[in-house]
MMTF fields as JSON, N, C-alpha, C and O atoms, coordinates in Angstrom:
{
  "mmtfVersion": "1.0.0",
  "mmtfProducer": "UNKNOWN",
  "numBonds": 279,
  "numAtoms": 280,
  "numGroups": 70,
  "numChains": 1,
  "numModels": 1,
  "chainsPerModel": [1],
  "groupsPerChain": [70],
  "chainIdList": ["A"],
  "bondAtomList": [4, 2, 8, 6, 12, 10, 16, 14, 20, 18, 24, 22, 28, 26, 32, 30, 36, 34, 40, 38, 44, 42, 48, 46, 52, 50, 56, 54, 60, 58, 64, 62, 68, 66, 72, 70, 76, 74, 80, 78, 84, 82, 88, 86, 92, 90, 96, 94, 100, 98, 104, 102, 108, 106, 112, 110, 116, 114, 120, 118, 124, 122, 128, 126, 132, 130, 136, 134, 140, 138, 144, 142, 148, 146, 152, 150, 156, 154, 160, 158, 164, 162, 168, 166, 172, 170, 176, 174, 180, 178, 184, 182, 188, 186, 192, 190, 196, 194, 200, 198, 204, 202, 208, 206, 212, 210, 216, 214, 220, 218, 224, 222, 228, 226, 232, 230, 236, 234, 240, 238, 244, 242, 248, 246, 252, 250, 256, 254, 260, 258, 264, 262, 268, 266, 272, 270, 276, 274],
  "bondOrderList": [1, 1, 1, 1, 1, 1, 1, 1, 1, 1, 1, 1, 1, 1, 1, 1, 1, 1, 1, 1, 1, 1, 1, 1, 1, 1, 1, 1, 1, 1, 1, 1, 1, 1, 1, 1, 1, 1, 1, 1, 1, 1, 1, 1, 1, 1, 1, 1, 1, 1, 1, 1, 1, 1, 1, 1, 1, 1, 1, 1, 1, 1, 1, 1, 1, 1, 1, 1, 1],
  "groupList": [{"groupName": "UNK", "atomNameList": ["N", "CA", "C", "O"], "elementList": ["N", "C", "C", "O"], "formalChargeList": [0, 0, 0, 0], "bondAtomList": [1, 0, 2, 1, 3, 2], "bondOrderList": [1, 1, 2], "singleLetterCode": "X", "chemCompType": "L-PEPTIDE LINKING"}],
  "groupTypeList": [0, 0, 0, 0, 0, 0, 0, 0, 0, 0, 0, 0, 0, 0, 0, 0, 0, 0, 0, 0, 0, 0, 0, 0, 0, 0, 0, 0, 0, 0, 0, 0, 0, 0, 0, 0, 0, 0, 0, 0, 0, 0, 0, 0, 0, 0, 0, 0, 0, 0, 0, 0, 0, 0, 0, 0, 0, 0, 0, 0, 0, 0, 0, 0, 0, 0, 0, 0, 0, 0],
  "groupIdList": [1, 2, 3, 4, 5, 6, 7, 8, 9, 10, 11, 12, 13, 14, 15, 16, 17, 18, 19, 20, 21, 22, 23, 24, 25, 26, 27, 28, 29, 30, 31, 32, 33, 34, 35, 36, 37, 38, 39, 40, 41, 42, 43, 44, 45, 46, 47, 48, 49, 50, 51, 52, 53, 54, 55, 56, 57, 58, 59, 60, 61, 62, 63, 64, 65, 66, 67, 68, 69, 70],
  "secStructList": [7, 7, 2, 2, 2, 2, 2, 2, 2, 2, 2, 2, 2, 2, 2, 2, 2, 7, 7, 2, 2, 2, 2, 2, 2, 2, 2, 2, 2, 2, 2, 2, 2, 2, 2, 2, 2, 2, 2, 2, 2, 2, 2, 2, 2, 2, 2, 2, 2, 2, 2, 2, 4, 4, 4, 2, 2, 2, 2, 6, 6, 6, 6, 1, 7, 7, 7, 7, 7, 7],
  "xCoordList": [-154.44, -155.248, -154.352, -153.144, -155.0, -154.34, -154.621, -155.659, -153.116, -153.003, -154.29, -154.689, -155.448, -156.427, -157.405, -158.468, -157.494, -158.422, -158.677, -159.654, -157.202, -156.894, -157.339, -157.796, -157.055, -157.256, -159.012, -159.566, -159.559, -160.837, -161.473, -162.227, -161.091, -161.615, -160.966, -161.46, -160.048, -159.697, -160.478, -160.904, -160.928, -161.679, -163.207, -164.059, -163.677, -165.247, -165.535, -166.584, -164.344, -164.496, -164.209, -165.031, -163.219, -163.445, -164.616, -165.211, -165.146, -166.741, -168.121, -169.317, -167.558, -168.801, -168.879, -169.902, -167.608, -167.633, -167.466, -167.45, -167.348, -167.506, -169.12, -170.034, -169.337, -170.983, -171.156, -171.92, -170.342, -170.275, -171.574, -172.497, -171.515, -173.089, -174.427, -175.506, -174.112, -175.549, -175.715, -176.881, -174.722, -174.733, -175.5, -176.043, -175.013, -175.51, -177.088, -177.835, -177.537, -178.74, -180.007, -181.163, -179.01, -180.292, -180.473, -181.554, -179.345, -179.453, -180.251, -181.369, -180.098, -181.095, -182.453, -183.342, -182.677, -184.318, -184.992, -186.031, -183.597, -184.233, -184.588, -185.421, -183.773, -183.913, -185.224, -186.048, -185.397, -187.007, -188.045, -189.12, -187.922, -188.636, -188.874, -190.055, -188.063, -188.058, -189.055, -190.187, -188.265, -189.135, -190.337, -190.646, -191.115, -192.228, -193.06, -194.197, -192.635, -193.309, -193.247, -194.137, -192.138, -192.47, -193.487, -194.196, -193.563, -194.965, -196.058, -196.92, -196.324, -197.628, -197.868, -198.912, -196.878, -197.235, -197.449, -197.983, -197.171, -197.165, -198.772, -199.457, -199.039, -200.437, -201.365, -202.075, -201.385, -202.331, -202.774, -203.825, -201.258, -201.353, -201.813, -202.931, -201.365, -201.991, -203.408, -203.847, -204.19, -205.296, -205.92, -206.477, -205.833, -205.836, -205.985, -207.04, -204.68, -204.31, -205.474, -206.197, -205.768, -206.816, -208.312, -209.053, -208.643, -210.327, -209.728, -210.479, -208.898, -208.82, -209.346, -210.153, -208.276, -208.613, -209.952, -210.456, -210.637, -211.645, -212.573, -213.523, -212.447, -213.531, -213.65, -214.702, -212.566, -211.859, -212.733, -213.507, -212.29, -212.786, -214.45, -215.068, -215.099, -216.358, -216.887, -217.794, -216.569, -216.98, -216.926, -217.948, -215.659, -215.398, -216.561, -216.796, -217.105, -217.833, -219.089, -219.603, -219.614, -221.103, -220.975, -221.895, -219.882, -220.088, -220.385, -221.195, -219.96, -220.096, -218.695, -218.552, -217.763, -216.379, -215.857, -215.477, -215.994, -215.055, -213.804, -213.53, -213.035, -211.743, -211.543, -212.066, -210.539, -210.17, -210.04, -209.141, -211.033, -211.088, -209.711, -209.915, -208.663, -207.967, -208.884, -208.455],
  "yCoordList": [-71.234, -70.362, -69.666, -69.484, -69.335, -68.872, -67.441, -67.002, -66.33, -64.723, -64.346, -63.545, -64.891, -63.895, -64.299, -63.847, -65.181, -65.734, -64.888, -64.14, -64.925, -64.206, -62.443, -61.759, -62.112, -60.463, -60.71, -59.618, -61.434, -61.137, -61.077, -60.177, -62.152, -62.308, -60.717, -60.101, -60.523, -58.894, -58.217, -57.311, -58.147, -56.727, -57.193, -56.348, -58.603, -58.67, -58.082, -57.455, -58.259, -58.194, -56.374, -55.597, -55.915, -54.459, -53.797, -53.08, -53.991, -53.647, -54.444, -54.216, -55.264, -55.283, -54.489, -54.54, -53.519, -53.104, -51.56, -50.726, -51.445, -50.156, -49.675, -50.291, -48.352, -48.087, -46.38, -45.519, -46.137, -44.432, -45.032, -44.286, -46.059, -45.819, -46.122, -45.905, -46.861, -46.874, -45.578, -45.183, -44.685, -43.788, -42.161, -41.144, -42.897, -41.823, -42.278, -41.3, -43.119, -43.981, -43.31, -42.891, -43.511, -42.958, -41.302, -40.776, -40.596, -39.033, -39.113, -38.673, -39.589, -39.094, -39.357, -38.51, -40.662, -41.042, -39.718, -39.125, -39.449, -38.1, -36.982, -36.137, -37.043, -35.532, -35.529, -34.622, -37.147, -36.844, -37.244, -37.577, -37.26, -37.055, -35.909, -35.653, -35.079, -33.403, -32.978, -32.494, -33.317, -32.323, -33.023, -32.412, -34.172, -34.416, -33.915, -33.667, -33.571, -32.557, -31.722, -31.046, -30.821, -29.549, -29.005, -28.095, -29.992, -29.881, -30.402, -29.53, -31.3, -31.455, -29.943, -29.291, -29.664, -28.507, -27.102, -26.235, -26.811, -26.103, -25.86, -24.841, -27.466, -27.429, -26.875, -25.929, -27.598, -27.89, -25.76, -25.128, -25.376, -23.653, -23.086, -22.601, -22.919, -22.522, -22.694, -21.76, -23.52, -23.867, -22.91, -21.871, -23.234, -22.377, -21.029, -20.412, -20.472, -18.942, -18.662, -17.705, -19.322, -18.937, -18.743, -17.795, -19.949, -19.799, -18.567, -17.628, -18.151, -16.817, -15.406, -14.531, -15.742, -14.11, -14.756, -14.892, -15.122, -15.124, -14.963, -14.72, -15.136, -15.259, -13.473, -12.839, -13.073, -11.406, -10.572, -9.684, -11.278, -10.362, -10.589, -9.92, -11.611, -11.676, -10.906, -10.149, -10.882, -9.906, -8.669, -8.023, -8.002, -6.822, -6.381, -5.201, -7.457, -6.803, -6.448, -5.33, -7.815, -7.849, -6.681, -6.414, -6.02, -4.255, -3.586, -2.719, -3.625, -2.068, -1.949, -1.388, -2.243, -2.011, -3.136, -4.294, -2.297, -3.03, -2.968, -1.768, -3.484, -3.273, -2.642, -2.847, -1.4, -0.552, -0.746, -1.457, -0.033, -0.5, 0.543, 1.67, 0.571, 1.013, 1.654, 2.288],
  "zCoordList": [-154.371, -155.198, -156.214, -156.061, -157.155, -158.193, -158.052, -157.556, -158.76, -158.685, -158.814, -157.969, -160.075, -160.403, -159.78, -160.204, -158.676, -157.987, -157.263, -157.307, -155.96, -155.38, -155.418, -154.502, -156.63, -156.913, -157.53, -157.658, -157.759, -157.714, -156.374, -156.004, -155.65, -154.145, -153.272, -152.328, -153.849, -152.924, -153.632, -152.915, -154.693, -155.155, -154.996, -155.273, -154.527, -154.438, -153.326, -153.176, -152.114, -150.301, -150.573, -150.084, -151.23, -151.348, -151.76, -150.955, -153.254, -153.052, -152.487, -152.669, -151.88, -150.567, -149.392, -148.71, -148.962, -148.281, -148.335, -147.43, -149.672, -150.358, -150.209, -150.757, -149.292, -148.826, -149.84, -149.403, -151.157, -151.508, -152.557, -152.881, -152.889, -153.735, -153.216, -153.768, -151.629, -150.888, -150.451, -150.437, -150.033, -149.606, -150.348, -149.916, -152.01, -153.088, -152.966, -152.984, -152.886, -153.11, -151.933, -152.002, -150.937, -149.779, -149.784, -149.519, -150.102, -150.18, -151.181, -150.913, -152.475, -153.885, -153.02, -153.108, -152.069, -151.64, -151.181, -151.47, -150.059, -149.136, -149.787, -149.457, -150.91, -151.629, -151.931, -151.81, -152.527, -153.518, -152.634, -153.133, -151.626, -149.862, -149.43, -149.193, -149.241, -148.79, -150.335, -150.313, -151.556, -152.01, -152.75, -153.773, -152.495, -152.382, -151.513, -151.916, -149.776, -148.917, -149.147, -148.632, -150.173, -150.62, -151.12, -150.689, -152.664, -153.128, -152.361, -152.25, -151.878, -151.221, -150.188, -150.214, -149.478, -148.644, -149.404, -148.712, -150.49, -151.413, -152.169, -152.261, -152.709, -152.62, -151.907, -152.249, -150.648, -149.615, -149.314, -149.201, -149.299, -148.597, -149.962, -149.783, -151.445, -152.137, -152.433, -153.103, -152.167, -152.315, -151.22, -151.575, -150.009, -148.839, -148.994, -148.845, -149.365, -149.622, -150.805, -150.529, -152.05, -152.902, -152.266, -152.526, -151.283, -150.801, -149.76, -150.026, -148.857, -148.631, -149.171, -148.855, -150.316, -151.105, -151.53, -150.416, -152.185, -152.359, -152.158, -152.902, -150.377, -149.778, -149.235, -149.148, -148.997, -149.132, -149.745, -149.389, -151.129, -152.559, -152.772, -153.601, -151.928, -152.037, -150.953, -151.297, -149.699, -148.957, -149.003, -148.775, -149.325, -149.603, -151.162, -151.424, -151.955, -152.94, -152.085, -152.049, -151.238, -150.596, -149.609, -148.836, -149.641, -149.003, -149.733, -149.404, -150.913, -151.707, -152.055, -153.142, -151.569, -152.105, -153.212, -153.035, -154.493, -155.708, -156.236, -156.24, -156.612, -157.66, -158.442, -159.537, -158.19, -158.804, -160.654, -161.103, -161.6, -163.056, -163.771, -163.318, -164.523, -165.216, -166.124, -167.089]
}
């Protein structure tokens, strides 16, 4: 075999076994994993938390008690 054969075949078997960009690859996945459940859970409770007060601010009117006017 010839020198540059040789030094290609050492540097193909080195990055095949080089794992720092599968490694970058699966953290970026997870990241945009975690914070895809962020927002969905973010949603789901804001929506939630709104028919709350609402439902609050509608009862508290069907008493007699309203919001303080400036």
């Amino acid at each position: 075999m010839t020198i540059a054969r040789t030094s290609i075949k050492t540097i193909a078997r080195a990055f095949a076994r080089d794992e720092d960009g599968a490694t970058a690859i699966e953290y970026g996945l997870f990241a945009a994993l975690v914070g895809a459940v962020i927002v969905g859970t973010i949603a789901t409770l804001g929506g939630q938390t709104n028919t709350g007060f609402t439902t609050m601010s509608d009862e508290l009117t069907a008493q007699g008690i309203d919001a303080p006017t400036n």
